[in-house]
C-alpha positions in Angstrom: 23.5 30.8 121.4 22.1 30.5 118.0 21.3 34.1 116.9 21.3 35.3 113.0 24.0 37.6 112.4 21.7 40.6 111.9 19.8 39.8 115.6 23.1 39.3 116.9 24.4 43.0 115.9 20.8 44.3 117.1 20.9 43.3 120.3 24.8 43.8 120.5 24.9 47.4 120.5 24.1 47.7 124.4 26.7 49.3 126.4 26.7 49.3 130.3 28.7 51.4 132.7 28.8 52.1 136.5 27.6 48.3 137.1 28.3 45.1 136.4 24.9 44.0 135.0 25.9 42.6 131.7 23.4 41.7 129.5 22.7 38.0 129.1 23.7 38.6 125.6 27.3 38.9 126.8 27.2 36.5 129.6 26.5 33.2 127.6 27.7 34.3 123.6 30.2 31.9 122.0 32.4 32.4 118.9 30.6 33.7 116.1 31.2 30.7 113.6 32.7 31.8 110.4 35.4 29.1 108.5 38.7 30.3 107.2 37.9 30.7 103.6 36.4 33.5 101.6 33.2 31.3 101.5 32.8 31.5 105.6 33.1 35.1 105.2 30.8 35.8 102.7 28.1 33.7 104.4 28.8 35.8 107.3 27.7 39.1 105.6 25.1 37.3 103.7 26.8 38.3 100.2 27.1 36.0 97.6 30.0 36.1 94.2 27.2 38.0 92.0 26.3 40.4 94.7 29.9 41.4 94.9 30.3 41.6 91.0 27.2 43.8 90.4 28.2 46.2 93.7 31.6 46.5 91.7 30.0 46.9 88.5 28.2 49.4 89.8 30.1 51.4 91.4 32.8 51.2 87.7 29.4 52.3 86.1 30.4 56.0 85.3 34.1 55.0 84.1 36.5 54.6 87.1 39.6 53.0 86.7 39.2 50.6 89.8 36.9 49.6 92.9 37.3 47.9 96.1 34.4 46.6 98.9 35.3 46.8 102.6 32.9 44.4 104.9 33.7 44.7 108.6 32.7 43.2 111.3 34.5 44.3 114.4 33.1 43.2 118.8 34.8 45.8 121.1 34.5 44.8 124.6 36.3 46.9 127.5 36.5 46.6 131.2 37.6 49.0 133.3 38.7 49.8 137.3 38.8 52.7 139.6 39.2 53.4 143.3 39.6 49.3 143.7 36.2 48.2 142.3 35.8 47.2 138.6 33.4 50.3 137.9 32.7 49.9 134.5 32.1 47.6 131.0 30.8 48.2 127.8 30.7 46.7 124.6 30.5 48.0 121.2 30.0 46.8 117.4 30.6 48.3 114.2 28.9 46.8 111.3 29.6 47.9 107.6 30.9 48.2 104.5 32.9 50.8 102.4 32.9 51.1 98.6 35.8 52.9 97.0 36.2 53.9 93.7 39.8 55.2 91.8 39.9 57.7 88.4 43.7 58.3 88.4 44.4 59.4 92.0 41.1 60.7 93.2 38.8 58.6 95.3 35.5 58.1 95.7 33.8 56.7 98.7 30.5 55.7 100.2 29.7 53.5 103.2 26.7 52.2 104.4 25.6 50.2 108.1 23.2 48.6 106.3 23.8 45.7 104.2 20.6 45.3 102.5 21.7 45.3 98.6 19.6 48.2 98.0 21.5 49.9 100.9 24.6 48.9 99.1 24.0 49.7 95.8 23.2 53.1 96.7 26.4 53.5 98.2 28.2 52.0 95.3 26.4 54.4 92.7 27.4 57.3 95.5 31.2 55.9 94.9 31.2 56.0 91.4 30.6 59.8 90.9 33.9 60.6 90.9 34.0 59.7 87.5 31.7 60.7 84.6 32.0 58.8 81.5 30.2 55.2 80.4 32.2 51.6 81.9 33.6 48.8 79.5 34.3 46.9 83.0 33.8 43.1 82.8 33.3 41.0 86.2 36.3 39.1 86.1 36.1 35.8 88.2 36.9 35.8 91.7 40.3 34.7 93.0 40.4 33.6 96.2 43.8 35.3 98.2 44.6 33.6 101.1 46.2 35.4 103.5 49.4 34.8 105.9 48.7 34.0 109.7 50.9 36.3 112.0 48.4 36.4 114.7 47.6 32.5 115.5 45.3 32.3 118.8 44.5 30.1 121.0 41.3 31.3 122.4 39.2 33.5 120.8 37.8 36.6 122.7 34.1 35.9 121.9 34.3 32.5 123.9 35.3 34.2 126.8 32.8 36.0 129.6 33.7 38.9 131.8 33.7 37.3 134.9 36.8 35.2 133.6 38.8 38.5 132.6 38.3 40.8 136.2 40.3 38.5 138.4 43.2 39.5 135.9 42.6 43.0 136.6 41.6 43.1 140.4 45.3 41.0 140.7 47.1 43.6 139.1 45.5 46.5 141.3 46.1 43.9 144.0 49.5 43.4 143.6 50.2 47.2 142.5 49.1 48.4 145.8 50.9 46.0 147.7 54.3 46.3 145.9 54.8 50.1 147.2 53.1 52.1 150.3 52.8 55.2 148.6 50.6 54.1 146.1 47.6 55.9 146.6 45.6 55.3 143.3 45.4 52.6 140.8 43.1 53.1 137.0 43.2 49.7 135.2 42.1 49.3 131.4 41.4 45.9 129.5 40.2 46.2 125.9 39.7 43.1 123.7 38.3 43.4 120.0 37.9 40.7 117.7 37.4 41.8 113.9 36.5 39.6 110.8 36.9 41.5 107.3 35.8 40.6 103.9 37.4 42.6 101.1 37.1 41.9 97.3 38.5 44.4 94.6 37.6 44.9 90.6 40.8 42.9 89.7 39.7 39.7 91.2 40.9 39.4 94.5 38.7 38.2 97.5 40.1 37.9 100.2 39.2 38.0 104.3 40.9 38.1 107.7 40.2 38.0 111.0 42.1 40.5 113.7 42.5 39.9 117.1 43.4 43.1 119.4 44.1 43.5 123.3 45.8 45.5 125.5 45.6 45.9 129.5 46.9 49.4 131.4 47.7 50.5 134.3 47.9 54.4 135.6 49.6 54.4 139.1 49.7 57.4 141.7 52.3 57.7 144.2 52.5 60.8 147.0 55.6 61.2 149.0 56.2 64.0 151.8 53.5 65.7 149.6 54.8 65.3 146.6 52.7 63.8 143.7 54.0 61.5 140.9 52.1 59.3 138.4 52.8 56.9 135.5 51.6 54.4 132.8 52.5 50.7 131.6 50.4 49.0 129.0 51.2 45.9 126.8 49.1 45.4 123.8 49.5 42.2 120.7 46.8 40.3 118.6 46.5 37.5 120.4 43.3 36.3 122.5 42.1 35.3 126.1 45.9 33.4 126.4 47.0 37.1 126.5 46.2 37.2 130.0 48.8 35.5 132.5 50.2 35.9 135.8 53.2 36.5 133.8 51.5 39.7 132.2 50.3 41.1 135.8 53.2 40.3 137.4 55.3 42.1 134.7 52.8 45.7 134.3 52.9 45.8 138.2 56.6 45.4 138.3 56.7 48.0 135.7 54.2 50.7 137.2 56.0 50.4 140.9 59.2 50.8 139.3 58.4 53.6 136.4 56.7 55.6 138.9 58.5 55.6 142.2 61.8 56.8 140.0 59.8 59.8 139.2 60.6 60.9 142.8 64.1 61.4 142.4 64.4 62.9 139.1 64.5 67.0 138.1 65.0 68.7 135.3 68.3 69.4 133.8 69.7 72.5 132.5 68.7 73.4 128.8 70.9 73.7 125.9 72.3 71.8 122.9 73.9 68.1 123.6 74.0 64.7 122.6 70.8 62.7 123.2 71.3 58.6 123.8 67.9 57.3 122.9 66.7 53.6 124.6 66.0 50.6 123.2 62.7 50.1 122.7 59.7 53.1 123.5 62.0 55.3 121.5 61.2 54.0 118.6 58.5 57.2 118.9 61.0 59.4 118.0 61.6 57.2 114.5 57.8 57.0 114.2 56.8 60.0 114.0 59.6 62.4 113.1 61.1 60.2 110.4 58.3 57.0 109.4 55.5 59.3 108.2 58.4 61.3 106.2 58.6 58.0 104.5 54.9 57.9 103.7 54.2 57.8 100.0 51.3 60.1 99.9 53.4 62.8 101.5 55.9 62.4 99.2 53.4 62.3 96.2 52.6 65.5 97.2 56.0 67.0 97.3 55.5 67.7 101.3 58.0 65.6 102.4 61.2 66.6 102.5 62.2 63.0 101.8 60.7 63.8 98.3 63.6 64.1 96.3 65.7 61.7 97.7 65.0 58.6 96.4 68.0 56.2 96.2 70.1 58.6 98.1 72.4 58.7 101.2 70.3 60.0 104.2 72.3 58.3 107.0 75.1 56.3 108.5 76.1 53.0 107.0 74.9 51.1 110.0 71.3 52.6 109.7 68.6 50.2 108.5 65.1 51.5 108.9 62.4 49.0 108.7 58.7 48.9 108.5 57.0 45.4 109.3 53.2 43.7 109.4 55.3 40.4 109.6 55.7 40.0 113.2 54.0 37.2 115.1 51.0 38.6 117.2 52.7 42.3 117.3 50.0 45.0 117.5 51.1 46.5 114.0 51.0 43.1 112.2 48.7 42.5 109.5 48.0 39.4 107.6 46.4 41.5 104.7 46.1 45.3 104.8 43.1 47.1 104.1 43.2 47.1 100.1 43.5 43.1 100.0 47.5 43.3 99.5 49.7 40.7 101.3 51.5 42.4 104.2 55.4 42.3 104.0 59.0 43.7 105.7 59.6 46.6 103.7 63.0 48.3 104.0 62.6 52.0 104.0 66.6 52.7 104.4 69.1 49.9 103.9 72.7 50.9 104.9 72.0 54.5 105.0 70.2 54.9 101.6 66.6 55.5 100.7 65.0 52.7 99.0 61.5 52.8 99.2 58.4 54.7 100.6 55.6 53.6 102.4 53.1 52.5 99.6 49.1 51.8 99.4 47.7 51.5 95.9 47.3 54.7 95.0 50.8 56.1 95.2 51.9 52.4 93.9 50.2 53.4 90.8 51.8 56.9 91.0 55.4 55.4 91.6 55.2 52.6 88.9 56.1 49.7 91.9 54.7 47.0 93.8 51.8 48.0 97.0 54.2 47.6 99.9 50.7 46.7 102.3 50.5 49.5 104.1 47.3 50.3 102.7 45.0 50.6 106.4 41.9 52.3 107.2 39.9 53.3 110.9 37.4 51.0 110.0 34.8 50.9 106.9 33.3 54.1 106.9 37.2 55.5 106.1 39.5 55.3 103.2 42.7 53.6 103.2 45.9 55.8 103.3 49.3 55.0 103.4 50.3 54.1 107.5 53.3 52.7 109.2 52.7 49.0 110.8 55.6 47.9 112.9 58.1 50.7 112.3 62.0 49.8 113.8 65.0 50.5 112.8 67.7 47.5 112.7 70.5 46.1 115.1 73.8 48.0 114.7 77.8 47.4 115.2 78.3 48.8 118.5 77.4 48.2 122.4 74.8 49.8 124.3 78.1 50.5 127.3 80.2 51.5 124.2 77.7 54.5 123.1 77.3 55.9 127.0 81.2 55.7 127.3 81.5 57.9 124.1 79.1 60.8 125.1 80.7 63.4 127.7 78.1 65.6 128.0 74.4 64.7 127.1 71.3 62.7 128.7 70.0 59.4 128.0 66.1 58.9 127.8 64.0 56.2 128.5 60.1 57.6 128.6 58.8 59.4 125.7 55.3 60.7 126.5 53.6 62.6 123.0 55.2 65.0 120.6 54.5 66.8 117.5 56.1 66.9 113.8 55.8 69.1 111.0 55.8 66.8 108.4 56.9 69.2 105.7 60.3 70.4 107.0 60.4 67.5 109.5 60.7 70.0 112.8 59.6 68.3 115.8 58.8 68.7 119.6 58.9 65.4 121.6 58.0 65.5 125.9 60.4 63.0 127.1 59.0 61.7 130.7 62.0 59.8 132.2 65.6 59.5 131.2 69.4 60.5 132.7 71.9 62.8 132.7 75.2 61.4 131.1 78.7 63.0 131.7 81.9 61.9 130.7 80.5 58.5 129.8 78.5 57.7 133.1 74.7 57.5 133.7 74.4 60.3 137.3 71.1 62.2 137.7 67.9 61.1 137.1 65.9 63.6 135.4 61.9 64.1 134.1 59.8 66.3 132.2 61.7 67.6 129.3 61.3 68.7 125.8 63.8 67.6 123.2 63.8 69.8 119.8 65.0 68.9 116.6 64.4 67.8 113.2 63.9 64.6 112.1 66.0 64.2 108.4 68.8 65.8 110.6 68.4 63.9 113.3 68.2 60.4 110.9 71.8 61.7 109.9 73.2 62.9 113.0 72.7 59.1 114.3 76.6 58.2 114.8 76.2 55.2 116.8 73.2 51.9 116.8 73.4 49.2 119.1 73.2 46.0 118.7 70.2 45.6 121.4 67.0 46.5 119.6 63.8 46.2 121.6 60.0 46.4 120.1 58.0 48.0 122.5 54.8 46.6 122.8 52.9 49.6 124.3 49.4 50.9 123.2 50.7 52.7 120.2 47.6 54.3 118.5 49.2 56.3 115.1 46.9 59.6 114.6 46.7 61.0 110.3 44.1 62.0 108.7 41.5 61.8 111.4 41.9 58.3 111.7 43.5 56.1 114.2 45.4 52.6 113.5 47.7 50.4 115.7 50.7 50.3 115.5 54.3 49.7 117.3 57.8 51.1 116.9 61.3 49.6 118.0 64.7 51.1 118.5 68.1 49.3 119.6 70.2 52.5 122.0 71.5 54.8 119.7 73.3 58.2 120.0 72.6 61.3 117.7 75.3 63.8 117.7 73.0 66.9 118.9 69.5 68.1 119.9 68.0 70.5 121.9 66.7 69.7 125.3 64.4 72.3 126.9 64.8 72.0 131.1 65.9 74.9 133.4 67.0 77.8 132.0 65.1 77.2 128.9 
């Protein structure tokens, strides 16, 4: 199909549910061709090297310090199955550009769906209010960045039609069903987005990227002597159509069976204050969110955090190393560049139990006097970039997963964390914990379900007395919520033990 960009994103914007009528669009729609250089992209948003110097120019008309254009480009498709029938598809395209502006640390920021240079330049002049006094900015040439490649595909998602993704998802309903009796319903969820982003900044960089994004769920219902149980599997990277195996299916159906049917056994244990064994792998939540947006430099800025102060200090065990990562191959947190142009990196947050460095974007860079640490990531064009965790885990330690259960005489060990909340301030939290065990005197016994656990998340970061040597990335469909905006991400944990935390069960 040979269809001008702007015809293309007309007719895309068609979305179909409760039938599998696709649009011929979608049916017969190859890649859209765009080369891996700077040049590729800008042809793609029909922009040329002066358009982008007089958008910045404008928009550092009134005196800011700095500006920064955003082009996205980003084909959503999603498929979806209920009651054993693929029930619905729809597919979805945001088309844009965001123009941000700095004066010291305020921001200002216009967008505009049109791309027509009058459409831009009136968002650029919007941007540039933030500032008031006349601009001695002088284009600077263009430097071409070229960014890393941590999510190499084979087959892009664009080549690929619908009817070669459903026998993927009718085989995993398939198999779901026929792995246990008393599954009695089976929701299935396959997203795939394909995003190509052109970024240029007043200092000369120009730079692009192109993001692959999937994920395929699966929400399985069991009922046994009456008694109804349900749970949820998902596996999520940047890759493309190669995502989707036998090898996948065979593992999420696996998974659902097994998650769910344990449900059945499990109760709730008796409430009180104990040591809590976390998991490998899915809880890496718990660092996430109760100690990785602590580290966020925008918090800290602000003196909200109560990791403001502690810069180059002790804040846990020698064996604790926190780490936050856009490096790793095809992970759904990787980045190759983050949204302000800067090249991703591993960033250390603690290294042998000290605080040595915060989760950085420009802004609080600037603020800090240090390097961007590329964790500079935005929703999509029509929002600003803000500090956000990537791939957020914290390091192997000295000891065995069977040595830290042998050590804990009275406590629970849990698997399945479901949603929590955190005050970011004091660092107070409330995570619902979906699955674990009770531990006594060093051995797993009772399966238990449905609990809260309480704490707070600086004391719980030093209250860690024991890390594995086992850590897992769980590869989930981790969605990080701040600000009003949503990002992918994923999280990792080996088993480790913290010395006490609330758990809320019976009795509570």
């Amino acid at each position: 199909m040979n269809l001008k960009r702007r015809e293309f994103i007309r007719l895309g914007g068609i979305t179909v549910a409760g039938s599998m009528v696709i649009p011929t669009l979608f049916n017969s729609c190859k890649s859209i061709p765009v080369s891996d250089s700077a040049a590729g992209y800008m042809d793609h948003f029909e922009v040329s090297p002066e358009q982008l110097q007089k958008l910045l120019a404008t928009a550092l008309g009134k005196g800011a310090d700095y500006a920064d254009l955003y082009f996205e480009h980003t084909v959503t498709n999603a498929t979806s199955l209920q009651d054993k029938k693929v029930n619905s598809a729809y597919s979805d395209i945001i088309f844009g550009v965001g123009i941000r502006v700095l004066k010291g640390d305020q921001t200002g920021f216009a967008y505009s769906e049109n791309t027509s240079m009058d459409a831009m330049l009136k968002a650029a002049r919007t941007a540039a209010s933030i500032a008031d006094s006349n601009s001695s900015w002088q284009p600077a040439g263009l430097n071409e960045l070229i960014p890393a490649s941590y999510y190499k595909i084979s087959t892009p998602w664009e080549e690929i039609q619908i009817k070669d993704k459903i026998p993927f998802i009718t085989s995993l309903n398939d198999k779901i069903f026929a792995g246990d009796t008393r599954v009695t319903k089976v929701n299935i969820s396959l997203s795939d987005s394909s995003s190509y982003i052109l970024f240029c900044n007043s200092e000369g960089v120009l730079s692009w990227d192109y993001r692959p994004l999937t994920y395929l769920s699966a929400r399985t219902v069991m009922e046994e002597n009456g008694r109804i149980e349900n749970g949820s599997v998902s596996q999520s990277f940047r890759r493309g159509f190669e995502f989707l195996t036998t090898e996948i299916v065979d593992k999420l159906s696996s998974d659902a069976i097994q998650k769910t049917s344990r449900l059945f056994k499990a109760s709730k244990p008796k409430a009180g204050e104990m040591e809590v064994v976390m998991a490998a792998g899915s809880s890496g939540i718990l660092l996430h969110e109760a100690m990785g947006h602590s580290f966020e430099a925008d918090f800290n800025r602000k003196n909200t955090s109560i990791f403001s102060d502690k810069m180059g200090r002790k804040i846990a065990e020698n064996f604790v190393t926190v780490v936050d990562d856009g490096t790793l191959p095809n992970d759904r947190g990787a980045l190759n560049i983050d949204d302000e142009g800067v090249t991703t990196e591993k960033t250390i947050l603690v290294n042998n139990g000290v605080l040595t460095s915060y989760i950085h974007d420009r802004i609080s860079a600037k603020h800090y006097n240090v390097n961007p640490t590329g964790n500079g990531r935005r929703q999509d064009f029509r929002n600003v970039p803000i500090p956000r965790m990537r791939s957020t885990y914290m390091e192997n330690g000295p000891h065995k997963r069977e040595e830290i259960i042998d050590s804990v005489k009275k406590g629970i060990f849990v698997e399945d964390f479901s949603n929590g909340q955190v005050n970011i301030g004091p660092g107070d939290f409330t995570f619902f914990v979906k699955f674990g065990y009770i531990v006594e005197n060093g051995k797993i016994t009772k399966p238990i379900k449905d609990i809260n656990i309480i704490g707070n998340g600086p004391q719980a970061l030093a209250d860690i007395t024991m890390v594995a040597d086992d850590m897992e990335i769980d590869h989930g469909t981790w969605t990080c919520g701040k600000d009003g905006q949503g990002v992918p991400v994923s999280m990792g944990l080996p088993t480790v033990k913290i010395k006490k935390l609330t758990v809320g069960g019976l009795n509570a």
